[in-house]
C-alpha positions as CSV (number, residue, x, y, z in Angstrom):
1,X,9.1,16.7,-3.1
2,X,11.8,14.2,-1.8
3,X,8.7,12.4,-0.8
4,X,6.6,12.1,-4.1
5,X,10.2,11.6,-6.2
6,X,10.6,8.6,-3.5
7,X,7.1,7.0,-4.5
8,X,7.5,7.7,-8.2
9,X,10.6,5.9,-8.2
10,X,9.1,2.8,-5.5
11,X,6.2,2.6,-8.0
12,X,8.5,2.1,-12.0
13,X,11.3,0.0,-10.0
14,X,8.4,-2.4,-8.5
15,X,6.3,-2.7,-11.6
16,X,9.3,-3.5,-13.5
17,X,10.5,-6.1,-10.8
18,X,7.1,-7.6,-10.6
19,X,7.4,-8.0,-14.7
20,X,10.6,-9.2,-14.3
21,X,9.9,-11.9,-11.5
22,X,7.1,-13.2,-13.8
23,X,8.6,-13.4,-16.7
24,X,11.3,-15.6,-15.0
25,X,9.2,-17.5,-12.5
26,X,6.5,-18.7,-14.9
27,X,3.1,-18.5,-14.3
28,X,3.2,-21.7,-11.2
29,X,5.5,-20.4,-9.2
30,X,4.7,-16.9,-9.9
31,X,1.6,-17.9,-8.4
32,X,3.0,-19.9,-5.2
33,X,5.3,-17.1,-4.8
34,X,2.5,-14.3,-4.8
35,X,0.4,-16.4,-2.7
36,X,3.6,-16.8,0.2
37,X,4.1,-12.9,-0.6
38,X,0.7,-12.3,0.9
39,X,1.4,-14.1,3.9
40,X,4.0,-12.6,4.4
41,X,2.4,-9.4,4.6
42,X,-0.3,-10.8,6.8
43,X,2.6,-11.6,9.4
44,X,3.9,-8.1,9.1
45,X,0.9,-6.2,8.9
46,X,-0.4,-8.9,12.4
47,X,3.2,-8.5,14.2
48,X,4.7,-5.1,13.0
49,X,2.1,-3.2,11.9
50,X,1.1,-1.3,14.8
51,X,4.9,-0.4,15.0
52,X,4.6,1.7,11.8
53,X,1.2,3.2,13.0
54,X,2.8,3.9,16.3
55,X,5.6,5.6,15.1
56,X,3.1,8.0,12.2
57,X,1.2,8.8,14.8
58,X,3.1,10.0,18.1
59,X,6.6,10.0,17.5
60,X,7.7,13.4,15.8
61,X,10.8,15.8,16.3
62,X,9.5,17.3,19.5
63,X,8.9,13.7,20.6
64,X,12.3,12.8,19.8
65,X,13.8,15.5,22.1
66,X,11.3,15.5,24.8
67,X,9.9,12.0,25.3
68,X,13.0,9.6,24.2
69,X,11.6,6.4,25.4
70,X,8.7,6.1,23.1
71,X,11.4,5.7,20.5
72,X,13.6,3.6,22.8
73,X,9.9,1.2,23.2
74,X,9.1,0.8,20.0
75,X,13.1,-0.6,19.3
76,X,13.1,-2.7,21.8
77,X,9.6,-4.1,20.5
78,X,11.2,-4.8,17.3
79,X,13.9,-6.8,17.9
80,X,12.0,-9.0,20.5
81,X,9.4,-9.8,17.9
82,X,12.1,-10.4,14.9
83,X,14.2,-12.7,17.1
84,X,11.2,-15.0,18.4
85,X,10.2,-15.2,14.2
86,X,13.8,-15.6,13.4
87,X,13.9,-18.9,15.5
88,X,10.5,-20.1,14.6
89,X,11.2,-19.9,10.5
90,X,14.6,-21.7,11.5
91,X,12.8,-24.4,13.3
92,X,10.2,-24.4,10.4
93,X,13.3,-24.7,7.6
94,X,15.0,-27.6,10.2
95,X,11.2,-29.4,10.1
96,X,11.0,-29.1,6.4
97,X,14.3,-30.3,5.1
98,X,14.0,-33.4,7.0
99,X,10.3,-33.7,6.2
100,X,10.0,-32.4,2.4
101,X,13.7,-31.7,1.7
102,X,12.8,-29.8,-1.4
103,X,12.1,-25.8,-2.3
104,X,8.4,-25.7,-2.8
105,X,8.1,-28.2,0.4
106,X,5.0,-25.9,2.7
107,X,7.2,-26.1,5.9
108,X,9.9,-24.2,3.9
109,X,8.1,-22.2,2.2
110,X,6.6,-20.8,5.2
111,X,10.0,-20.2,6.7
112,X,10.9,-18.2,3.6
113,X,7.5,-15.9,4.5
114,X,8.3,-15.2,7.9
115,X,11.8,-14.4,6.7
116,X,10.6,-11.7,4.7
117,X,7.6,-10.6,7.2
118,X,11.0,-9.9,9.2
119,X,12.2,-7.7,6.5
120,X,9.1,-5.6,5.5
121,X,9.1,-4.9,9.1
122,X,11.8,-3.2,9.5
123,X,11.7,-1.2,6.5
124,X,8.3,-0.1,7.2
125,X,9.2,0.8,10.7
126,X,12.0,3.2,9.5
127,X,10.0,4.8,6.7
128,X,7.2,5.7,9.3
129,X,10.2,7.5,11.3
130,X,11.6,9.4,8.7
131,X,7.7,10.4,8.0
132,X,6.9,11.4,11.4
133,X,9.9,13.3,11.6
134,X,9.7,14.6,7.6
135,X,13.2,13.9,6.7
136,X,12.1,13.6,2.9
137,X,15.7,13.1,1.8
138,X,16.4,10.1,3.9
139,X,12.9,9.0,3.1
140,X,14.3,9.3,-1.0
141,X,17.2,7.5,0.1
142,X,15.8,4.5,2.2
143,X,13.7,3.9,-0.8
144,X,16.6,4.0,-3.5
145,X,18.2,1.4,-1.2
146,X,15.6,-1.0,-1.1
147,X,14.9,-1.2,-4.6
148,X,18.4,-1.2,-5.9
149,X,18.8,-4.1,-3.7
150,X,15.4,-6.0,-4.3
151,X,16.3,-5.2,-8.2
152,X,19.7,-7.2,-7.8
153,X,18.9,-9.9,-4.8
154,X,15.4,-10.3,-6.3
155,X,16.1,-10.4,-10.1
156,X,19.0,-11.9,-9.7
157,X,18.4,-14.9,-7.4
158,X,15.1,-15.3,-10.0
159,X,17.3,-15.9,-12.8
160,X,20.1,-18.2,-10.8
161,X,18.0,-20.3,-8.9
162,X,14.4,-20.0,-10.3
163,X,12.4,-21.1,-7.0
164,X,9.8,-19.0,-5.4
165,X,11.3,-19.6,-2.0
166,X,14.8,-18.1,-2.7
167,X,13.1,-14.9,-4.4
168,X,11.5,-14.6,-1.1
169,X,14.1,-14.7,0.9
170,X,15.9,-12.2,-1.6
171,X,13.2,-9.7,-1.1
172,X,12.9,-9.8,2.8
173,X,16.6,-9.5,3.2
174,X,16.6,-6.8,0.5
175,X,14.3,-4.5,2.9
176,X,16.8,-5.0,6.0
177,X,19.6,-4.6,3.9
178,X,18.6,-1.3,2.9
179,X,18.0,0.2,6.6
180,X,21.5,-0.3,7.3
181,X,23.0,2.9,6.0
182,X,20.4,4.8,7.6
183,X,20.8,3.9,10.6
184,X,22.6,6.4,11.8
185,X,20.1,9.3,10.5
186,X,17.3,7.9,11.6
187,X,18.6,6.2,14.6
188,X,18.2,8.6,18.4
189,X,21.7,7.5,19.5
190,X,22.7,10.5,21.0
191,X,19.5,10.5,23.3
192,X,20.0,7.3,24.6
193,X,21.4,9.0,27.9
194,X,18.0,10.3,28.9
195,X,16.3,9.5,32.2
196,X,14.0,6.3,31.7
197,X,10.6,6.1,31.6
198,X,8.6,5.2,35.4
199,X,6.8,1.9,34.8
200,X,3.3,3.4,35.1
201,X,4.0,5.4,32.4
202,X,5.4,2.4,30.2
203,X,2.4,1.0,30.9
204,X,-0.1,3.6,30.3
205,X,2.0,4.6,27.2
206,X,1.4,0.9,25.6
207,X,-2.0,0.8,26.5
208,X,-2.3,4.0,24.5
209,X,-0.6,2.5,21.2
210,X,-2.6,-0.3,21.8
211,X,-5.7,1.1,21.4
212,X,-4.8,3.3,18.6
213,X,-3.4,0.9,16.6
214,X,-5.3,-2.7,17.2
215,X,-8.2,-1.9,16.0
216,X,-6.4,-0.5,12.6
217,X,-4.0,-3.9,12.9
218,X,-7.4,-5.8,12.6
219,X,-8.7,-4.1,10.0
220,X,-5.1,-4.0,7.6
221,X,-4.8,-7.9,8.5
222,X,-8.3,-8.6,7.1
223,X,-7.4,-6.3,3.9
224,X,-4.5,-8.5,4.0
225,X,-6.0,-11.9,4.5
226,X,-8.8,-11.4,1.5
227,X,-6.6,-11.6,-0.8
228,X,-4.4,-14.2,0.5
229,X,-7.4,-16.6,0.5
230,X,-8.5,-15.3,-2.9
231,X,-5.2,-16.6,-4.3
232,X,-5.0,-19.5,-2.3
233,X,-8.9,-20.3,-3.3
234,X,-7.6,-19.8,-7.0
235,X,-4.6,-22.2,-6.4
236,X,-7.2,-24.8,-4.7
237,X,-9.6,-24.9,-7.7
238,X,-7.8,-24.0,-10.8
239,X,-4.2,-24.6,-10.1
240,X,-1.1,-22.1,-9.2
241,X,-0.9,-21.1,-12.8
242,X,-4.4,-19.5,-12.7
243,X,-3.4,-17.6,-9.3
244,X,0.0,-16.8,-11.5
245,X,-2.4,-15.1,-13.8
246,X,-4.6,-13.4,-10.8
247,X,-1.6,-12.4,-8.6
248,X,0.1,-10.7,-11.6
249,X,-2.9,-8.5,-11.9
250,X,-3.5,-7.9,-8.6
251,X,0.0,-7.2,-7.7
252,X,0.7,-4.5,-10.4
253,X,-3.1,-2.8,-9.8
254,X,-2.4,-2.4,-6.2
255,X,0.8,-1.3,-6.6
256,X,-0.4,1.6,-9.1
257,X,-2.9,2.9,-6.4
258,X,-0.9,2.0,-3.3
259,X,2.0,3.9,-4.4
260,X,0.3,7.0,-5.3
261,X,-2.3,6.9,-2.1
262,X,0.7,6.0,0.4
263,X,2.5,8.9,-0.9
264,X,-0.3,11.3,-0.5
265,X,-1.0,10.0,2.9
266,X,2.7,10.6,4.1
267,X,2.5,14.3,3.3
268,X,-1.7,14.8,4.1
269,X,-2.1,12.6,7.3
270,X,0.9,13.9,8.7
271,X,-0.7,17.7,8.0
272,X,-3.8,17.0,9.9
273,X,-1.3,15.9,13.2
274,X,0.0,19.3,13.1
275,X,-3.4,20.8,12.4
276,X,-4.5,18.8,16.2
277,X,-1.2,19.6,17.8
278,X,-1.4,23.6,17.1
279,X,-4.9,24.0,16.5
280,X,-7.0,21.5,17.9
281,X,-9.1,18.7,16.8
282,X,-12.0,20.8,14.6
283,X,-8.7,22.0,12.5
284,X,-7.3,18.6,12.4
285,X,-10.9,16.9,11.3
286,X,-11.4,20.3,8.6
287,X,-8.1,19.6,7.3
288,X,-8.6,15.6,6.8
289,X,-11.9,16.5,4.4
290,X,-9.2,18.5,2.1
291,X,-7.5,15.7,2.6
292,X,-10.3,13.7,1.3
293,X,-10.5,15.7,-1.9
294,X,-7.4,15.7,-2.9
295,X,-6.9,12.4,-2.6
296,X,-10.2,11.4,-5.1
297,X,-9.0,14.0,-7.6
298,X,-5.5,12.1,-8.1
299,X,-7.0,8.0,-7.3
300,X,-9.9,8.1,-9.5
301,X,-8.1,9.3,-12.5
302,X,-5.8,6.9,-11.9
303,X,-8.1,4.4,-12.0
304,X,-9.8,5.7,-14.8
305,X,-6.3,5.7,-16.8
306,X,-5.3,2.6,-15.5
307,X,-8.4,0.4,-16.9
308,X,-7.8,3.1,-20.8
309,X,-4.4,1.6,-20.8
310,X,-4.4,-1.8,-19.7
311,X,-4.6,-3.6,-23.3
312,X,-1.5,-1.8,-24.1
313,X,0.0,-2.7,-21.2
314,X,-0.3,-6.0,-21.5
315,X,0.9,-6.2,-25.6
316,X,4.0,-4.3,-24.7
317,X,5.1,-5.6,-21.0
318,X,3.5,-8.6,-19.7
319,X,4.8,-11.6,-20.1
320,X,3.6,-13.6,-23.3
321,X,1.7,-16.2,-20.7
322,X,0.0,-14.1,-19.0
323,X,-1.8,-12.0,-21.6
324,X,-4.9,-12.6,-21.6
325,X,-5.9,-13.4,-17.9
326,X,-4.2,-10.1,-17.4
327,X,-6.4,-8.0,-19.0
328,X,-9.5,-9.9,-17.8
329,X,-8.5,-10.2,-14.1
330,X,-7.2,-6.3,-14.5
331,X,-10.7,-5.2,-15.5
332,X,-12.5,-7.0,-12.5
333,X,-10.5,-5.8,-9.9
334,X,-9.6,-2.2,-10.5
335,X,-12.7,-0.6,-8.7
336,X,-12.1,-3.2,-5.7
337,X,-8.4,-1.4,-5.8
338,X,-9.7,1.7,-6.4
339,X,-12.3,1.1,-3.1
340,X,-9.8,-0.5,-0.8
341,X,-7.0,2.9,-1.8
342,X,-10.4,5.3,-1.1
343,X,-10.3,3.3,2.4
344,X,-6.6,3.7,3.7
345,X,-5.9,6.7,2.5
346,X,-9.1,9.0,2.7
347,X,-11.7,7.5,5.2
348,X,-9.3,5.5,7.9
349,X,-7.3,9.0,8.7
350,X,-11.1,10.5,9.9
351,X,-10.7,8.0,12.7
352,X,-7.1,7.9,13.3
353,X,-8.2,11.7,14.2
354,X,-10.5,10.9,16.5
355,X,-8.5,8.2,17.7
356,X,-11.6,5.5,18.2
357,X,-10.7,3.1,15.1
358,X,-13.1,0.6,15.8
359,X,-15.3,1.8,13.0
360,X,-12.7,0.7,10.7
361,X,-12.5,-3.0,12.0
362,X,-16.5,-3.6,11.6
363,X,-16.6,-2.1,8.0
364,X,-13.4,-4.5,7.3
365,X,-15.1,-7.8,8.6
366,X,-18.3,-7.2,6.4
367,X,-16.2,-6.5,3.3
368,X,-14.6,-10.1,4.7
369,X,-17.8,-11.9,4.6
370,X,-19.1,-10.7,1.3
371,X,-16.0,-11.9,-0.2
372,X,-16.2,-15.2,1.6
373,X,-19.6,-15.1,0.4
374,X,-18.9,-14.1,-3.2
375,X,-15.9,-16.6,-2.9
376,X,-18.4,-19.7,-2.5
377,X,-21.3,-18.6,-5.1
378,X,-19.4,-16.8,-7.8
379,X,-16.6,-19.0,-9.0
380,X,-19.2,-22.2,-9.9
381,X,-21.3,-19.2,-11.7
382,X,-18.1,-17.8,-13.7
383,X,-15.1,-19.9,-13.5
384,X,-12.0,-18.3,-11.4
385,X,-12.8,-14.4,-12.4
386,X,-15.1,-15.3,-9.9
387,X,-12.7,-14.5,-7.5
388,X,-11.7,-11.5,-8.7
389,X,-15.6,-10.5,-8.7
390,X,-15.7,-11.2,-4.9
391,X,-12.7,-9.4,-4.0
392,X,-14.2,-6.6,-5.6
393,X,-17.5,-7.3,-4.4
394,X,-16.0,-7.0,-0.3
395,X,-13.8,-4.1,-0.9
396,X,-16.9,-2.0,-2.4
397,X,-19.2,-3.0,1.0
398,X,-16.6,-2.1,2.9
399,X,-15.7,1.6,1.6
400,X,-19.7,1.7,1.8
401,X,-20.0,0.8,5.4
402,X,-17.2,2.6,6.0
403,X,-18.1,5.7,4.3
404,X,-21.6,5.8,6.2
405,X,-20.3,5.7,9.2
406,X,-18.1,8.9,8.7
407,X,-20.9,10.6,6.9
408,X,-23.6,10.1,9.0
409,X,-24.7,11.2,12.7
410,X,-23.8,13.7,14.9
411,X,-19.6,13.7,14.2
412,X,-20.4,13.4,10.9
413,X,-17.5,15.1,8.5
414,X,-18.5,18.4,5.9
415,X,-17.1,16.9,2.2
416,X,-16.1,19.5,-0.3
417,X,-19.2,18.6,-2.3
418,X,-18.0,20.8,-5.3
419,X,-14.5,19.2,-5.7
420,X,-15.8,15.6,-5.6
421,X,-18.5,16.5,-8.3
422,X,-16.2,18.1,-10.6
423,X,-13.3,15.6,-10.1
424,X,-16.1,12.5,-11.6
425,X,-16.8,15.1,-14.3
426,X,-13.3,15.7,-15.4
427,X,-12.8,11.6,-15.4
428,X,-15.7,11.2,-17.5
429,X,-14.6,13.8,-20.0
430,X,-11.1,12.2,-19.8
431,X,-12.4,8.9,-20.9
432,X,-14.3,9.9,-23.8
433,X,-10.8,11.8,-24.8
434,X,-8.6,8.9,-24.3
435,X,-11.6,6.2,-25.8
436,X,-10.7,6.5,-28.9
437,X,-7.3,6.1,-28.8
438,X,-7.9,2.6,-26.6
439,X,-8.2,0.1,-29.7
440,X,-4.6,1.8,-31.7
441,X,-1.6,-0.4,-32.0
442,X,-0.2,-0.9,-28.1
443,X,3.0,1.5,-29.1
444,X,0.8,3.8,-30.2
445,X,-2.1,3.8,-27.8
446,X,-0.1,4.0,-24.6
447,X,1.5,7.4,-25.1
448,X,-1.6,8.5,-26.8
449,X,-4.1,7.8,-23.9
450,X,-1.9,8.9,-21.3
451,X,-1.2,12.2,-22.9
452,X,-4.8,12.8,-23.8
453,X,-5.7,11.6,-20.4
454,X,-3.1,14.0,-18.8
455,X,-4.0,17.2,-21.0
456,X,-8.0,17.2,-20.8
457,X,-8.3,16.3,-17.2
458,X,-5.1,18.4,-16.2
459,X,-6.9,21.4,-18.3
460,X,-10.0,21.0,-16.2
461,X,-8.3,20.8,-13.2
462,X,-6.5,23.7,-13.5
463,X,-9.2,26.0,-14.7
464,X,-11.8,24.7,-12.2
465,X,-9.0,24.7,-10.0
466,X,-10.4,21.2,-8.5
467,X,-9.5,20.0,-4.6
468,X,-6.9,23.4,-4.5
469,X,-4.6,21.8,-6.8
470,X,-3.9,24.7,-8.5
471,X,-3.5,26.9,-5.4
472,X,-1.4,24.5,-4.4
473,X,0.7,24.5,-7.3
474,X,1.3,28.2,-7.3
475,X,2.3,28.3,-3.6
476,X,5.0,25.8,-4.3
477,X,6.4,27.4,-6.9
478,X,5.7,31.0,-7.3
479,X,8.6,31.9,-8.9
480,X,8.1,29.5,-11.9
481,X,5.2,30.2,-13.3
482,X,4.8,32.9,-15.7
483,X,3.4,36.4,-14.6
484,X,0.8,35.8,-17.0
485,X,-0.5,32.4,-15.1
486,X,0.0,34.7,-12.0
């Protein structure tokens, strides 16, 4: 539960930052500061990515006690990869104040990116330990941290000195910042007196991670890429105010399904490890098709509600320049969003099972060159939502490719059929609920929707008792529900 209440709380603190930063910002450098935000999560999902997949998939509790120098590896590979960014974004900030000695110069901007790479890093890092080892309360608190402190650096340094750089600096140093008072809990201090690791074994142990997690590196830094030249394609053609307008509805869609996928995936994936290490790998792959399930009958509502609510959204909370292109951009690229959530957090986990991620690289690199393709046909057909259409567009071959190659052939996984039938159903029936209620005054129609959007596909759920939700439910809390429910 410390888990979910840390997402809920990662998911209102961020949209209301990402409003915030906007609104302040303006739609320009909102856009030249979304479009250095994406690189900077290129860089960490290209340098420290396979530190966070490292650490989900073989370091645990046991681990910790019995094999100390996978933690003592992954550490060491850290700090070694910060300090060599460190001094590059140094030299890159010397370069650009004597080249282009002002905030939005590229060589300075681009120092400010790999500063914050460096901070994501390291947050993401320690949130995968406190996963693998399921410390849910230092999990909560990691996350309270950084969003305190992104809410006051971020916010703050947005409203004293109004230049994209500077927030992004703030928002790196935020993440580090908060890993500080956890070090100690999540830190393996008191192990660091165990015998080291032979060399061979280093070796053998790296070539291990390696495999694992490149092939998921590729495919994550693709993901990460499309978007970063979707912005920067925007910016190109139609100026950093029209990738304002994109990035704004891009950032606050993903986040809405990112949030609610990641957190499933850090209590579901880290089931189906167990399920392997106790019961072997036909448990493990069993386990990841509930997985599958559940994970549909939570994302595709959201989606669903997501698109119901977005006019009221915009009236009440998005900034005044932005409305409009919000709504429009919103409505293009939520089943793209929806797609690429389907991807990391239902289909991927099949082959992290089986450990052979390759699969997961080739389905990425199509959904890469329908975008570029989309990128060069749609935007002289449409105008800049052209983009959005080709982002969209990628991510949809992808979950297809991707989809067929875990559904098809000999290791091909069982779906609960029944679960993923009923869950479209009890979406459909929740729009028609919520459709009327769409075109009411925005004060009005938010609370409506989501509570008619809550009650008849909640009521559907329940009684068809859809993915083992309900079962699920009553297992956690048997003592709360009435003996009548029981």
């Amino acid at each position: 539960m410390a888990v979910i209440a840390a997402f809920v709380l990662n998911a209102g603190l961020n949209f209301i930052l990402g409003i915030a930063i906007a609104r302040m910002l303006g739609p320009a450098d909102f856009g030249r500061f979304a479009l250095a935000t994406a690189g900077a999560v290129v860089l960490n999902t290209i340098l420290f990515e396979w530190l966070r997949l490292s650490a989900t998939r073989f370091y645990s509790a046991r681990v910790r006690e019995a094999e100390p120098w996978i933690r003592q590896g992954l550490d060491r590979a850290y700090w070694v990869i910060a300090l060599a960014l460190f001094a590059t974004a140094a030299l890159c900030a010397g370069l650009g104040i004597a080249v282009n000695p002002t905030p939005e110069g590229r060589l300075v901007m681009t120092a400010g990116t790999m500063v914050a790479a460096i901070g994501i890093g390291l947050f993401d890092y320690h949130a995968a330990l406190a996963r693998a080892r399921f410390i849910g309360s230092a999990y909560l608190r990691l996350v309270v941290w950084k969003n305190v402190l992104a809410f006051v650096l971020m916010a703050g340094t947005a409203w004293l000195f109004p230049q994209p750089v500077w927030v992004l600096i703030a928002g790196g140093l935020s993440q580090f910042l908060a890993v500080l008072p956890m070090r100690k809990i999540l830190g393996d201090g008191l192990l660091g007196h165990a015998t080291a690791l032979p060399h061979g074994r280093a070796r053998e142990t790296l070539r291990l991670f390696a495999a694992y997690g490149l092939p998921l590196i590729a495919a994550n830094a693709v993901y990460q890429i499309m978007p970063f030249l979707n912005r920067a394609a925007i910016a190109g053609t139609a100026g950093f105010a029209e990738a304002g307008y994109f990035a704004l509805a891009a950032d606050l869609g993903s986040r809405a399904f990112s949030t609610l996928g990641a957190a499933l995936d850090l209590l579901l994936f880290q089931i189906a490890v167990q399920a392997e290490e106790h019961h072997g790998r036909e448990a493990a792959e069993t386990q990841v098709a509930r997985n599958i399930a559940i994970v549909v009958a939570l994302l595709l509502p959201c989606a669903a509600g997501y698109w119901a609510v977005t006019p009221a959204l915009q009236a009440l909370i998005v900034p005044e320049e932005f409305r409009g292109p919000f709504a429009d951009y919103t409505d293009l690229l939520i089943p793209g969003l929806f797609c690429l959530s389907i991807m990391n957090f239902a289909l991927n986990p099949i082959f992290q099972i089986r450990r052979r991620t390759s699969p997961v690289v080739a389905a990425a690199l199509i959904g890469l060159a329908v975008n570029a393709v989309g990128l060069v046909l749609l935007p002289r057909m449409i105008g800049p939502q052209g983009v959005a259409v080709a982002q969209t567009l990628g991510l949809v071959a992808a979950v297809a490719v991707l989809g067929l190659r875990a559904l098809t052939g000999i290791e091909r996984l069982r779906l609960p059929g029944r679960d993923l039938a009923l869950t479209a159903a009890a979406c459909l029936a929740m729009i028609l609920a919520v459709l009327p209620f769409r075109g009411l005054e925005p004060a009005l129609a938010l609370p409506a929707c989501i509570a008619a959007g809550m009650l008849v596909y909640g009521a559907v759920v329940w009684f068809l008792d859809i993915a083992g939700l309900r079962s699920a439910v009553r297992q956690r809390f048997p003592k709360r529900l009435p003996a009548a429910a029981r």
